[in-house]
Biopython code that builds the backbone (N, CA, C, O; Angstrom):
import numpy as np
from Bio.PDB.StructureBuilder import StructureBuilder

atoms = [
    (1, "UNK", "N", (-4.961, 7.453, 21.998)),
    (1, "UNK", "CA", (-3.813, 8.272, 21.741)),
    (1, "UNK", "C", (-3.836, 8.843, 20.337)),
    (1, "UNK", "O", (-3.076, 9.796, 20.167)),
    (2, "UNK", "N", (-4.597, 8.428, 19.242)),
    (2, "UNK", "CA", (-4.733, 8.786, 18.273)),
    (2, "UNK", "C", (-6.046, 9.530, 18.181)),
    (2, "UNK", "O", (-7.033, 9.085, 18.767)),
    (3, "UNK", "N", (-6.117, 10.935, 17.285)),
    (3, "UNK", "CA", (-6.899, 11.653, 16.896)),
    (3, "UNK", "C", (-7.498, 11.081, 16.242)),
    (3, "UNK", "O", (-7.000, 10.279, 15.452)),
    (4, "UNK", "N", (-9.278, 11.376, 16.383)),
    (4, "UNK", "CA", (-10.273, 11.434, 15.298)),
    (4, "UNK", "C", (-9.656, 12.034, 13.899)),
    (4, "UNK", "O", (-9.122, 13.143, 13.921)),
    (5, "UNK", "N", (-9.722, 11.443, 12.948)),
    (5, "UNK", "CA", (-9.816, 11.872, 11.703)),
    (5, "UNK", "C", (-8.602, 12.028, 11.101)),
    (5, "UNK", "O", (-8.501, 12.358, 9.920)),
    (6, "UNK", "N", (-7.287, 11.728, 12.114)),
    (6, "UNK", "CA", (-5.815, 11.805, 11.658)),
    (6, "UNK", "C", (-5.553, 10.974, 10.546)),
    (6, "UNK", "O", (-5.014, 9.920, 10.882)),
    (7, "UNK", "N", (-5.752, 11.092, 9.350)),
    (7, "UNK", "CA", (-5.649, 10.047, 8.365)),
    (7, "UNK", "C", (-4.395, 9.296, 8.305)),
    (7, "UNK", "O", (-4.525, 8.074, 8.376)),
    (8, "UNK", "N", (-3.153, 9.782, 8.184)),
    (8, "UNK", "CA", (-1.757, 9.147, 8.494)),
    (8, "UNK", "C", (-1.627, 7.945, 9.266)),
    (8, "UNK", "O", (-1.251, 6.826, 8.916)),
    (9, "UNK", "N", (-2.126, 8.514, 10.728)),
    (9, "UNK", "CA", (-2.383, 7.778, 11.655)),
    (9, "UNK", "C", (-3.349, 6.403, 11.440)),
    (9, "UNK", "O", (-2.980, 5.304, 11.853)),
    (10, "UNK", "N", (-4.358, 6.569, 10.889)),
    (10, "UNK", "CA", (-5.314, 5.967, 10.558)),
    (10, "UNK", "C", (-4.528, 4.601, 9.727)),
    (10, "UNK", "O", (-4.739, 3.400, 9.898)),
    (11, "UNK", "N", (-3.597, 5.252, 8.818)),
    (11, "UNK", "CA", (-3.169, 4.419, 7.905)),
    (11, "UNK", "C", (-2.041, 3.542, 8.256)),
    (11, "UNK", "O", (-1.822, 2.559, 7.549)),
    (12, "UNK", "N", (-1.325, 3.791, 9.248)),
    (12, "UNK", "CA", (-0.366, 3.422, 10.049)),
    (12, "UNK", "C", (-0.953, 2.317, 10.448)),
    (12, "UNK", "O", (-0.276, 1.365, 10.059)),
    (13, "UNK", "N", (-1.973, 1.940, 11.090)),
    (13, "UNK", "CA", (-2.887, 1.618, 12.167)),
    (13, "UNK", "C", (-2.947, 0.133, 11.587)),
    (13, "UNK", "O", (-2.399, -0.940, 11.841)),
    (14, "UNK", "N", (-4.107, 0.726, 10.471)),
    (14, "UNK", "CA", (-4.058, -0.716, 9.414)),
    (14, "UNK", "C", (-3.227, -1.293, 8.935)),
    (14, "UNK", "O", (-3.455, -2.490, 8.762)),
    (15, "UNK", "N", (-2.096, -0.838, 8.560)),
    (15, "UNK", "CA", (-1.033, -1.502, 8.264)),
    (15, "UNK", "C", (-0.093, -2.070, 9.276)),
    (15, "UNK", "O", (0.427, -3.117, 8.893)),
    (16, "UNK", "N", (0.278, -1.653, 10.498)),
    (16, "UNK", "CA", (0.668, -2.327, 11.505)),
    (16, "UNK", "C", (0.116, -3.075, 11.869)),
    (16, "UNK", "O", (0.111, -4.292, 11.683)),
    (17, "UNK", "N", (-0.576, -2.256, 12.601)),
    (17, "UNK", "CA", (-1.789, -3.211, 13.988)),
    (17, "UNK", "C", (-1.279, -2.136, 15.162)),
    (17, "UNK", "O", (-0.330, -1.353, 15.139)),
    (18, "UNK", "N", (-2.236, -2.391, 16.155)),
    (18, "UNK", "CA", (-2.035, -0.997, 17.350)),
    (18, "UNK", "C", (-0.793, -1.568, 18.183)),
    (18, "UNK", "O", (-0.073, -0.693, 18.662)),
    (19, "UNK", "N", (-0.354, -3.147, 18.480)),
    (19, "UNK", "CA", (0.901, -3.195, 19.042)),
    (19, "UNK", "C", (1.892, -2.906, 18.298)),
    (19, "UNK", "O", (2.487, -1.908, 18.704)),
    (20, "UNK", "N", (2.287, -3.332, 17.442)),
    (20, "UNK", "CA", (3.457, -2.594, 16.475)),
    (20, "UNK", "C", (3.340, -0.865, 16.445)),
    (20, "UNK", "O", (4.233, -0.099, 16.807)),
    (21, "UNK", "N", (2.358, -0.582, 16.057)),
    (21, "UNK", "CA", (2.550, 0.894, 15.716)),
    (21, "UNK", "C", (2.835, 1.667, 17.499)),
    (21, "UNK", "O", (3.572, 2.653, 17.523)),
    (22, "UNK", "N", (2.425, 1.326, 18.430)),
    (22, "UNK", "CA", (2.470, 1.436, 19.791)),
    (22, "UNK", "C", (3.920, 1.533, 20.153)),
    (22, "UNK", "O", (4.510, 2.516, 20.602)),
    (23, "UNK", "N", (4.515, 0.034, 19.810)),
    (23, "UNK", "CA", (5.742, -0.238, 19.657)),
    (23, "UNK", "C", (6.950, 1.281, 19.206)),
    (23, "UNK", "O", (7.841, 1.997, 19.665)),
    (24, "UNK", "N", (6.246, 1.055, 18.176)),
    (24, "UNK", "CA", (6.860, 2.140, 16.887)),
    (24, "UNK", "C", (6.846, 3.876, 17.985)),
    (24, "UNK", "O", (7.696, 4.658, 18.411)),
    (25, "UNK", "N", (5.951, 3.798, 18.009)),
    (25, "UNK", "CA", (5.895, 5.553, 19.127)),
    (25, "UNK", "C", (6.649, 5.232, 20.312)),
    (25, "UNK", "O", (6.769, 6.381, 20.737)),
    (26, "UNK", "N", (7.191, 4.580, 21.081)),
    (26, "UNK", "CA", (7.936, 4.517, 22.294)),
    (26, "UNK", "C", (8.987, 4.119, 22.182)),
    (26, "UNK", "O", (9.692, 4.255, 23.182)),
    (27, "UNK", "N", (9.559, 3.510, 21.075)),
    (27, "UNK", "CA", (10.505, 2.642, 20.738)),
    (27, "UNK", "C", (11.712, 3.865, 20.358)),
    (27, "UNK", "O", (11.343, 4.749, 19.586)),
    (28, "UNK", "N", (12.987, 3.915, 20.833)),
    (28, "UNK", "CA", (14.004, 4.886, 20.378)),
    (28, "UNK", "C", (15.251, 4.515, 19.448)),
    (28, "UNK", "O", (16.446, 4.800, 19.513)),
    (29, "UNK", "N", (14.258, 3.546, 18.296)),
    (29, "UNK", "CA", (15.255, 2.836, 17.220)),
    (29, "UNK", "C", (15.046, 3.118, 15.812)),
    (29, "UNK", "O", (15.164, 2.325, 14.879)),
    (30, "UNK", "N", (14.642, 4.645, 15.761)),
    (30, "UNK", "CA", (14.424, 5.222, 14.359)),
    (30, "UNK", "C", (13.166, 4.298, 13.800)),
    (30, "UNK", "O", (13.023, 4.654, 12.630)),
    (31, "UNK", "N", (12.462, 3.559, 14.023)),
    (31, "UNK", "CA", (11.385, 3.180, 13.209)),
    (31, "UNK", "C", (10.040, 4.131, 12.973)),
    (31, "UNK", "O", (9.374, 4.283, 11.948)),
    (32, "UNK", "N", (9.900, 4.653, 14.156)),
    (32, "UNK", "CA", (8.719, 6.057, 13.939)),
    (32, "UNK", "C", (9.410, 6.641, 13.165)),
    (32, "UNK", "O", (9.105, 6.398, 11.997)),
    (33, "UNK", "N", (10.324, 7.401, 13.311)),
    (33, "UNK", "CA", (11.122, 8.388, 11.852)),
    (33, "UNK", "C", (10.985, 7.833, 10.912)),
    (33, "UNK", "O", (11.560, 8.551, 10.095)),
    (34, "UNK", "N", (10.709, 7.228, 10.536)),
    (34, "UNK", "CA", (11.049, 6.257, 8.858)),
    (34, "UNK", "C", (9.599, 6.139, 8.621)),
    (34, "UNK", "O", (9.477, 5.705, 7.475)),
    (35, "UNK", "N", (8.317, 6.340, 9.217)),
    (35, "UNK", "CA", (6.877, 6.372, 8.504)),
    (35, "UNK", "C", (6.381, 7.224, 7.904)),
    (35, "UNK", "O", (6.194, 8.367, 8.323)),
    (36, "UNK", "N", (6.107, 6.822, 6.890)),
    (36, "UNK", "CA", (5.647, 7.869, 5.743)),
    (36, "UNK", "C", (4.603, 8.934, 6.262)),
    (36, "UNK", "O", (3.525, 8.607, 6.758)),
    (37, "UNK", "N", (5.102, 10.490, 6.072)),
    (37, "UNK", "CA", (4.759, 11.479, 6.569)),
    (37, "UNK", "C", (4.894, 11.961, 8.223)),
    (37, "UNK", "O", (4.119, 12.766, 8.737)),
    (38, "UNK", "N", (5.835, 11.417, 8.817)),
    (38, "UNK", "CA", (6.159, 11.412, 10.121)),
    (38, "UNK", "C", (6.918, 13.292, 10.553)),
    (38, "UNK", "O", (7.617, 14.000, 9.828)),
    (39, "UNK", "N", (6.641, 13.440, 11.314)),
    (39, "UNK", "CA", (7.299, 14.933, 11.309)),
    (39, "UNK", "C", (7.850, 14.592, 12.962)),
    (39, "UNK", "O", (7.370, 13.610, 13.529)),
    (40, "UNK", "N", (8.878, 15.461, 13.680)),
    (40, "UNK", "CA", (9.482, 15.499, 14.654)),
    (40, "UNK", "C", (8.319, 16.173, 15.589)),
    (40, "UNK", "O", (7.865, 15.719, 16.639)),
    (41, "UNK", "N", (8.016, 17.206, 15.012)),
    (41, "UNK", "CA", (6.706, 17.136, 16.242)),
    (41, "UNK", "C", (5.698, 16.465, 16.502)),
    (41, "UNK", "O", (5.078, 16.303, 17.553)),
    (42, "UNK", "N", (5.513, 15.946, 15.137)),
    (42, "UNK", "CA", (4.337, 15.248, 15.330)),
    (42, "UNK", "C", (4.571, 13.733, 15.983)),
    (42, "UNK", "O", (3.681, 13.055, 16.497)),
    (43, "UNK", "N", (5.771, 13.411, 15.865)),
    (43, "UNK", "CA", (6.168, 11.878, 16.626)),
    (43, "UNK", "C", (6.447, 12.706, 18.235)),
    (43, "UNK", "O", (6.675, 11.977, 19.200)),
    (44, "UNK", "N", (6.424, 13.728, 18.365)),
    (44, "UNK", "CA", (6.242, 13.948, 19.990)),
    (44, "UNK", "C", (5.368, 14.212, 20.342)),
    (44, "UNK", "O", (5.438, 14.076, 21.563)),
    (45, "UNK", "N", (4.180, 14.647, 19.996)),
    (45, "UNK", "CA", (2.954, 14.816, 19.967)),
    (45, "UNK", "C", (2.475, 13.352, 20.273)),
    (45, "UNK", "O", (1.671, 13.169, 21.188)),
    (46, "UNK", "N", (3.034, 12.135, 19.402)),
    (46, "UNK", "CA", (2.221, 10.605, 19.999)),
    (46, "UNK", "C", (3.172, 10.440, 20.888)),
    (46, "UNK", "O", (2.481, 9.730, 21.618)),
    (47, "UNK", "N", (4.265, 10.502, 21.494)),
    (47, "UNK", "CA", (4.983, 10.253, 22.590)),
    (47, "UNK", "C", (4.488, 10.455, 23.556)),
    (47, "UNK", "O", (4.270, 9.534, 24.343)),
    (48, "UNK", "N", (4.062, 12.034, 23.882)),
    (48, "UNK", "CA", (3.704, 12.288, 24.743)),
    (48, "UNK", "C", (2.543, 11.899, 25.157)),
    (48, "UNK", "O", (2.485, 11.706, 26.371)),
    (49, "UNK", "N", (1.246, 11.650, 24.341)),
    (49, "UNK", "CA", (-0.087, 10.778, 24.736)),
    (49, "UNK", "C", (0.598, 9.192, 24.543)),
    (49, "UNK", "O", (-0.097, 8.517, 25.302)),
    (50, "UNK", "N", (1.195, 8.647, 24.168)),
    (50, "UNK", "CA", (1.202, 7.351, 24.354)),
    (50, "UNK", "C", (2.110, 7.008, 25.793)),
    (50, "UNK", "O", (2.164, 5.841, 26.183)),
    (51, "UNK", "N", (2.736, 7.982, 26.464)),
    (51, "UNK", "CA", (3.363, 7.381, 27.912)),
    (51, "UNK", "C", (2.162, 7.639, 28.915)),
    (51, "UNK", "O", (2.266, 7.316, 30.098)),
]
sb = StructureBuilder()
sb.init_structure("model")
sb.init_model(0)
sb.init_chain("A")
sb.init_seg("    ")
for serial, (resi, resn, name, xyz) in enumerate(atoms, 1):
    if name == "N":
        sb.init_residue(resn, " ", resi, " ")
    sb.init_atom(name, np.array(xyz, "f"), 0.0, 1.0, " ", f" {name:<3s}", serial, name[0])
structure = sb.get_structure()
């Protein structure tokens, strides 16, 4: 669900772990909004590949 070379993403990754950050994209409790450099499209952009 994550792009080659998305660095953000990348960084998310390591610092979560892929269940938390997984968590974080499906979850509808403001925690994706609150990650550093998060944009509204771009958190629908992982919504939509992560369902």
């Amino acid at each position: 669900m994550l792009e080659p070379g998305d660095e953000r993403a990348g960084r998310w990754l390591r610092q979560l772990g892929p269940d938390e950050l997984l968590r974080r994209f499906t979850a509808e409790d403001g925690s994706a909004e609150r990650l550093p450099g998060m944009t509204a499209a771009r958190l629908g952009g992982y919504r939509l590949r992560a369902a």
